[in-house]
N, C-alpha and C positions, 0 to 999 in steps of 0.2 A: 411559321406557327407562333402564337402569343407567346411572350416571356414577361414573368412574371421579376421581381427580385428583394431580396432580402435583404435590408441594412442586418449586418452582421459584423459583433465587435472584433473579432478574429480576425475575418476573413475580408472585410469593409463587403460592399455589394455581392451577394451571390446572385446568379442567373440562376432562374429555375423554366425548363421550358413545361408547355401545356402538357406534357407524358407523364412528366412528374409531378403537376400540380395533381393529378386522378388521384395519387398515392397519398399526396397531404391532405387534402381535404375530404378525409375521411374518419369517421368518432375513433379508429385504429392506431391512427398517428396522431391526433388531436388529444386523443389520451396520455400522450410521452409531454402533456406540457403539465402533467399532474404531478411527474416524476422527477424529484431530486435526482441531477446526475454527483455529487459527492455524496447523499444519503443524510447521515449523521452528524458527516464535517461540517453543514450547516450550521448547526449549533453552536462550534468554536469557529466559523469564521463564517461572520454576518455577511462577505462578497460573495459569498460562494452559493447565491443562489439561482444557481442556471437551473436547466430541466435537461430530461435527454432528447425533449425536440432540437434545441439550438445545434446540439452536437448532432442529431444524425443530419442536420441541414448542412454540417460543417464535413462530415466524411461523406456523403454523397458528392458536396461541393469539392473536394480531395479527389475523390476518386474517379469523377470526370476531369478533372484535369490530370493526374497522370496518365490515367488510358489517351487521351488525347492527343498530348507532349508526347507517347511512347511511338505515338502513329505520325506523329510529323517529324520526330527523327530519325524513323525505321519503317518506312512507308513498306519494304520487301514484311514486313509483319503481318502482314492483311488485316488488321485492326478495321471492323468493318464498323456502322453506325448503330447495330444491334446490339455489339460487343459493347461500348462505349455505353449505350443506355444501359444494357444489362447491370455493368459493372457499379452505375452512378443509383440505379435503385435499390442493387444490395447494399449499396452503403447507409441510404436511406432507411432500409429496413430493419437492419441487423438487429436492433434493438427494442422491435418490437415488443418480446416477451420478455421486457423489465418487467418486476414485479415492486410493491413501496419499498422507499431505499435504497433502490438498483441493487448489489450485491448483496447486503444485510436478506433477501427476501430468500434469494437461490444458494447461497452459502450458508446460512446459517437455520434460518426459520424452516426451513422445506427440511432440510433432514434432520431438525430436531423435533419435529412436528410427528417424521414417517416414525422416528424410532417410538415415541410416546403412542402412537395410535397407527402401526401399520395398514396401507392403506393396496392394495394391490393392484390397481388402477394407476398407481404414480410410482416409475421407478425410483429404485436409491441413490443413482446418483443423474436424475432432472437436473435439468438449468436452460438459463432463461434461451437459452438458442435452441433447445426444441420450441418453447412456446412462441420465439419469432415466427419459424415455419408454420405455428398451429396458426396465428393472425393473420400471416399470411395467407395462408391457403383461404380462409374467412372472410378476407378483405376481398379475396378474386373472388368467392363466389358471390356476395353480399354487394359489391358495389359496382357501378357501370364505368367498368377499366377496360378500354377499349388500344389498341397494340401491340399487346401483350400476353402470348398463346402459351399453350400449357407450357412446350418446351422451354419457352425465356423463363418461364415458373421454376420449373428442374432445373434449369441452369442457376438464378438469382440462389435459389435456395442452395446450390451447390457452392458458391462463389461468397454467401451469409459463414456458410462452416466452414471451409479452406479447403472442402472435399473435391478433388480433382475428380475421386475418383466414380464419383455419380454421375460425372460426364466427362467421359473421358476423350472423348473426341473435342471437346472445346480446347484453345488454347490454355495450355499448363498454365503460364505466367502470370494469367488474368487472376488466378486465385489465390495471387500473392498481394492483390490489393487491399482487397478489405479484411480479410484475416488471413494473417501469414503464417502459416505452418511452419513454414523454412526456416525464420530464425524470428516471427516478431515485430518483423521492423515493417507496417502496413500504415495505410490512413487513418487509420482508428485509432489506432496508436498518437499519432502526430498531432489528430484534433483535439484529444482530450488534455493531451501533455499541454499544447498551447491552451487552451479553452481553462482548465481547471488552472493551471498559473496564472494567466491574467485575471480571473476571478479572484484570486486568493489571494493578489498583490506581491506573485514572486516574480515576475516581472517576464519576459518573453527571453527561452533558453532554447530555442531549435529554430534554428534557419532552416525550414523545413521547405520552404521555396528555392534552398538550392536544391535541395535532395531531389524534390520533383524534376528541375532543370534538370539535371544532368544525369538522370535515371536512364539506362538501357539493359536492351535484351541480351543476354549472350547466354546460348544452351538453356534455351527456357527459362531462364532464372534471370527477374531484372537485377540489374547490379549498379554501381555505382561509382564516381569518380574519385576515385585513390585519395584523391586529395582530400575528399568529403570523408574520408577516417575517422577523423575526431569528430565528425560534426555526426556521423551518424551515433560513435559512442555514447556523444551528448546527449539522446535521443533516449539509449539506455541508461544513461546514469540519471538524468531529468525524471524518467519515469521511477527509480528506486526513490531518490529525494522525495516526490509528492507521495511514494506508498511511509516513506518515513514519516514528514513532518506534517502530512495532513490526512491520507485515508486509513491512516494508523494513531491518531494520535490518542491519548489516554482519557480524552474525556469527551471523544466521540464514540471512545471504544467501551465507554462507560454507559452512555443512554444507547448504544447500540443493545447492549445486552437486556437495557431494560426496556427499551421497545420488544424485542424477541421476548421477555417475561410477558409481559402486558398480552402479546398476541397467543401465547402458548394458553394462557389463563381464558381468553376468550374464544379459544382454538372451539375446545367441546360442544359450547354453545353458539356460535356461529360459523364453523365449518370453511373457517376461511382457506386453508391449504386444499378442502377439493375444490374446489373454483378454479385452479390453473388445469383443467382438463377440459372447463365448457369457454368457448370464446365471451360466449356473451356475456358471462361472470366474471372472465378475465379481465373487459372492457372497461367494469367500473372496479378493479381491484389496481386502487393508488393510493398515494400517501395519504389520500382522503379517509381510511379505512380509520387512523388514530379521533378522528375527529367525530367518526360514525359512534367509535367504543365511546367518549366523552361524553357524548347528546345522549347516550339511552340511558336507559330510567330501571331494567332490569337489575334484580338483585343478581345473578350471577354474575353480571361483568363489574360486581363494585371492586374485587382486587385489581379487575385491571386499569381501571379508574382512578384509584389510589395510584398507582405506578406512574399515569401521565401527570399527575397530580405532583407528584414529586420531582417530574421533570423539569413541568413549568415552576415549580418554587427553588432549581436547583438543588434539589436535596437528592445527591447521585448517588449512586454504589461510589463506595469509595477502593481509591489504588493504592495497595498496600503494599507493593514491594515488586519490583523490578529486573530483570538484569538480560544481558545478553549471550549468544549460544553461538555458537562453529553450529554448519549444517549439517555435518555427518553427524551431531546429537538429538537433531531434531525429534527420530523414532521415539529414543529413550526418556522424552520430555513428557510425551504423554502416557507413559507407563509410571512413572515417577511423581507425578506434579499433578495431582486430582485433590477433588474439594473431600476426597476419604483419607488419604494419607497426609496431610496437610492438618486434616481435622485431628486425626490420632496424634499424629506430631504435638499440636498446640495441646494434649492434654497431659502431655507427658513434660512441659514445663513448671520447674520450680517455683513456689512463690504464687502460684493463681490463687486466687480463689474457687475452693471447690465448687460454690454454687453457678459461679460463675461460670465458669467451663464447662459446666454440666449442659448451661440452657446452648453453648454452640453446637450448631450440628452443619452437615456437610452442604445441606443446601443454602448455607449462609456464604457460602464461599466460590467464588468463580476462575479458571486455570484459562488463560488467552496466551494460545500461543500463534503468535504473528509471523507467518515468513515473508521476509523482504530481499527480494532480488534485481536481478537487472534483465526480467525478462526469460530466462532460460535457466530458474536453478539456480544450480551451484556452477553450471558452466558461464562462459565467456560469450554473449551472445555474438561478440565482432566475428566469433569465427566461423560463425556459418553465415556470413556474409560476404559476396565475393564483392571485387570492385576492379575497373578497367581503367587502363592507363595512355594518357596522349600518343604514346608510340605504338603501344597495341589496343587499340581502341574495340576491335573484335575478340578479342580474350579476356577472360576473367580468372583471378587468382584472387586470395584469400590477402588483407594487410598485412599481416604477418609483423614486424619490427618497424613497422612505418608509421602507427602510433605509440607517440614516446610514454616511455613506462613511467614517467612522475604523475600518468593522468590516471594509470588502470589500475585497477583496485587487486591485491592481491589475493583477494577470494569475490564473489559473484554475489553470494546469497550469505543473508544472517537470520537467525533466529532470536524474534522475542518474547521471553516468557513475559508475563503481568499476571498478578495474582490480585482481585479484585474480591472486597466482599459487598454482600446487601446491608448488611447491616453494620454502620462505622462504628457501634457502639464495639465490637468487636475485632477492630483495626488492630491494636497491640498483640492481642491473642493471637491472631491469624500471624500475622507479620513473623512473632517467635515461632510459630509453627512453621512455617514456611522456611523459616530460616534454617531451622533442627532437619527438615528434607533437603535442604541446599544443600547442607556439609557431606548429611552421606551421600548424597548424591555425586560430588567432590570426590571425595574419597573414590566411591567404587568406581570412577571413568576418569578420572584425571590422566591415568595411562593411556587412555582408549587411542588405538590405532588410526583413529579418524581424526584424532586432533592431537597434532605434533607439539609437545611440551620442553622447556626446558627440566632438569633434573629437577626434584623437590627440595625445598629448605625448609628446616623448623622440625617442629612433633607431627606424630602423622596421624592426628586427629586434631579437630578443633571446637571449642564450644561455640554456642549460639553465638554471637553478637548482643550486645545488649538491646531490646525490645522496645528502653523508649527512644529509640531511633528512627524516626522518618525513612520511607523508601529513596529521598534524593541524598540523605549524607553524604557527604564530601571522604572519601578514605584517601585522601592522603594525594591519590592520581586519580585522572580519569582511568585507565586499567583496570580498577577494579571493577568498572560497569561489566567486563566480561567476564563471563566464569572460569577464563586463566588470567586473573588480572593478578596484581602486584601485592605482596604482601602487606596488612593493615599497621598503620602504625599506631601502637596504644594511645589511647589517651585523643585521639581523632574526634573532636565531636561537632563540627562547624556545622551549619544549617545556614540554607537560602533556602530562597521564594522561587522556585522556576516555573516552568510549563510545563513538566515532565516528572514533575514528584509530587509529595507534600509536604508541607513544612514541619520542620523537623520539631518535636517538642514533646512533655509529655502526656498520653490518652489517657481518660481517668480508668480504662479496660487494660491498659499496658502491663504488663506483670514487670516488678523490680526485681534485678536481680539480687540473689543474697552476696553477703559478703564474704561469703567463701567461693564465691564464683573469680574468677581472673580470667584479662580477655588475652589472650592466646592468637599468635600471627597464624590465618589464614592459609591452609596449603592446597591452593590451585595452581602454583606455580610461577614463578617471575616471569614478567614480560616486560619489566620496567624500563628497558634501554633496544626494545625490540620493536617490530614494526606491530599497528593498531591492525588488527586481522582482519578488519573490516574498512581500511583505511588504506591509501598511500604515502599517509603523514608519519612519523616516527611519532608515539606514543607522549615519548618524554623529550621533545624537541629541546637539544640546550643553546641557551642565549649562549652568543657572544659574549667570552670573559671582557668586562670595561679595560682599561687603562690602568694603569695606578696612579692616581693624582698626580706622585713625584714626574711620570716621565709624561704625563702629560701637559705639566707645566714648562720642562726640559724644551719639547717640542718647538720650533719652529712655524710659524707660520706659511701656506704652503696654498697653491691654487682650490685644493676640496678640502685642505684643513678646517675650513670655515674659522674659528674664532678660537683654535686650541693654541693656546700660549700668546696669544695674542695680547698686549698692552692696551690698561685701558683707553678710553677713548679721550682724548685733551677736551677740556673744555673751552669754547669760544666765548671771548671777553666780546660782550656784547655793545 
């Protein structure tokens, strides 16, 4: 049969045979090259302009090669040529029902969109792997796909969700390829990790060509070779890094919210959230849609006009204030930290102006709270991973103490709040606000049972922080980024330029504090000489005490001494 192939920066050549060309050459998948696969992170990082064509070419390309590998070293598997296609088309597919911005569309806009305008036709909790299936089923019956009978359909669509159990007579194993229920660790996983690092210039961090290598069956569950412990860790720790420093980062998670504004405001008059129910509306629903709202001339979409308007001159929401969470507080974050208590907050600061704080209101203010894990939570994803070893090559056991603990992270998952507003004229205000719910918020959970503290020092209450402070100030340690960090040291007031804050200074909205205000140490608790909770580095690593000059002049010279006590050097009469 013809084979086609694909220069792929990943993957260097992929083979594609004439089964699967039916699938690509169809306006269903031709429409995944319309679609950002980082979305937003485009923005801050000009490489990262792939689509989610390249990547389903790259997990379909995965996912026949491991079903492949599993049949040439476990021939008793009966891994048959149907299985094999099956397996390399769901990978192909899976992604079909991205919507603009891949996740921004199904996370965020879909069900802010149901709670503004209940819709009864779209459940509450949609995502885009029902609407793979809906494209699917559209592609089989719309196009002339020829090998491919109802059953490979239920099966693909089974082996798309990780649903064994829609076909339960197929092999278990196969539905740990493309999406892994078990613990995560699938092709999809592996394409994107490589695919969105080499786009974004962090450079290539999974040897994902051994994991294939050495991939076997034991009790249904492919497993892997002991030795590949850490390499699979990698794999989850790779994936937290990119949700940190790129699909999380603060000023994608900035025009994210204002693209979801832009579309909500255009939502009434163009109807774009029912279109993920008809295929053929679906088909032209891409990141093309921002360009559609641009070009029209209607008075009703001028707010949302304005909003891309700002995005192209960079004039963002701006990030007001920051910090990090333990995941047993996650619940409480969203009970706490809303643009209504945040708003009350900032009016009950000293020093405003009343007119001023009058024009804030709560739709000025945006609560992002971010979780970043390793895959599973707050758990460990290593542990539901088994892995088999040269002497028993047919048994699998879990790692257990065979990756060394300077690599695993003492907790799995973190939480990050970011408090954004619309409007920067309102930076200080918000930020003091924000800060006045921090404290009680301090206060009433600093004990909490979910996050183990050291004893409390100081008063057991604390004032604001002073307002014209920047969300990146430097307090003294890193420690303070988390809400048990270290206590402030007065008089703290450094400021840098990073990627993760704003520079620190005064906003002419800032309220001063008076001068009967005193700033007062912090009581979240010390963790100054304790481990980063979200880390396996010590917090406050201490140097090496030096020498004392005296005994290092004392000193003898010595094979690693290098030049300690050493006499100068004579110079040569030339």
């Amino acid at each position: 049969m013809h084979e086609r192939k694909f220069r792929d920066p990943v993957h260097d050549y992929i083979p594609v045979s004439q089964k699967l060309c039916q699938f690509i050459d169809t306006p269903h998948f031709q429409r995944m090259k319309r679609i950002k696969q980082l979305g937003t992170s485009y923005w801050v990082f000009p490489g990262g302009s792939h689509n989610r064509f390249e990547h389903c070419l790259g997990v379909a390309h995965l996912a026949r090669l491991m079903a492949s590998t599993l049949r040439t070293r476990q021939p008793k598997l009966g891994i048959t040529d149907r299985d094999i296609d099956c397996v390399e088309i769901a990978g192909l597919c899976h992604d079909l029902g991205h919507g603009p911005w891949s996740h921004v569309w199904d996370s965020i806009f879909i069900p802010l969109a149901q709670k503004l305008t209940p819709r009864p036709n779209i459940p509450l909790n949609w995502k885009h792997e029902d609407a793979s299936e809906m494209m699917l089923d559209d592609l089989m019956a719309t196009q002339n796909i020829t090998g491919v009978g109802d059953d490979e359909v239920k099966f693909i669509k089974g082996l798309i969700a990780g649903d064994h159990s829609r076909t339960p007579h197929e092999k278990r194993f196969l539905f740990d390829i493309v999406a892994n229920k078990r613990n995560g660790l699938d092709v999809d996983k592996l394409d994107y990790i490589a695919r969105d690092s080499h786009q974004v210039g962090i450079g290539k961090n999974v040897w994902w060509t051994r994991l294939l290598a050495t991939a076997r069956v034991i009790d249904d569950q492919i497993c892997y070779n002991v030795k590949d412990s850490y390499n699979v860790l990698s794999v989850f720790a790779a994936r937290f890094n990119l949700h940190k420093l790129v699909y999380s980062h603060k000023t994608a998670k900035a025009i994210e919210y204002m693209l979801i504004d832009a579309l909500l405001a255009a939502e009434p008059h163009m109807k774009i959230a029912e279109r993920i129910n008809d295929p053929k509306q679906f088909m032209h629903l891409t990141d093309s849609i921002m360009e559609e709202i641009e070009r029209s001339t209607q008075p009703e979409l001028q707010h949302s006009r304005d909003i891309m308007a700002r995005i192209t001159r960079r004039d963002l929401y701006r990030t007001v204030d920051y910090r990090l969470f333990r995941w047993g507080l996650k619940g409480k974050l969203y009970q706490w930290f809303t643009p209504d208590t945040i708003a009350a907050a900032a009016k009950e600061v000293p020093g405003v102006d009343p007119d001023r704080i009058a024009k804030l209101r709560a739709e000025d203010i945006l609560v992002d709270v971010s979780s970043m894990h390793h895959g599973m939570g707050d758990k460990n994803p290593l542990d539901r991973v088994k892995f088999w070893s040269k002497q028993k090559p047919n048994e699998s056991h879990h790692a257990g103490s065979l990756v060394s603990s300077t690599v695993t992270p003492k907790e799995y998952g973190e939480v990050l709040l970011r408090i954004y507003t619309r409007n920067p004229s309102f930076y200080g205000i918000v930020q003091a606000g924000y800060r006045r719910v921090l404290d009680r918020f301090s206060e009433e959970n600093v004990l909490d049972t979910d996050v183990p503290v050291t004893p409390l020092e100081g008063p057991s209450s604390a004032l604001t922080p002073p307002a014209t402070e920047a969300a990146n100030t430097p307090r003294g340690s890193f420690a303070d980024l988390f809400i048990f960090g270290e206590d402030e040291p007065s008089g703290s007031s450094l400021s840098r330029k990073g990627s993760s804050g704003i520079i620190a200074g005064s906003d002419p909205s800032t309220p001063k504090p008076t001068t009967q205000e005193t700033r007062t140490k912090r009581t979240f608790g010390r963790v100054a000489s304790a481990q980063n909770p979200f880390s396996s580095v010590p917090l406050n690593s201490t140097a090496p005490t030096p020498l004392p000059k005296s005994e290092g002049r004392s000193r003898k010279r010595g094979g690693d001494d290098m030049n300690h006590g050493s006499p100068p050097p004579k110079r040569i009469a030339s």
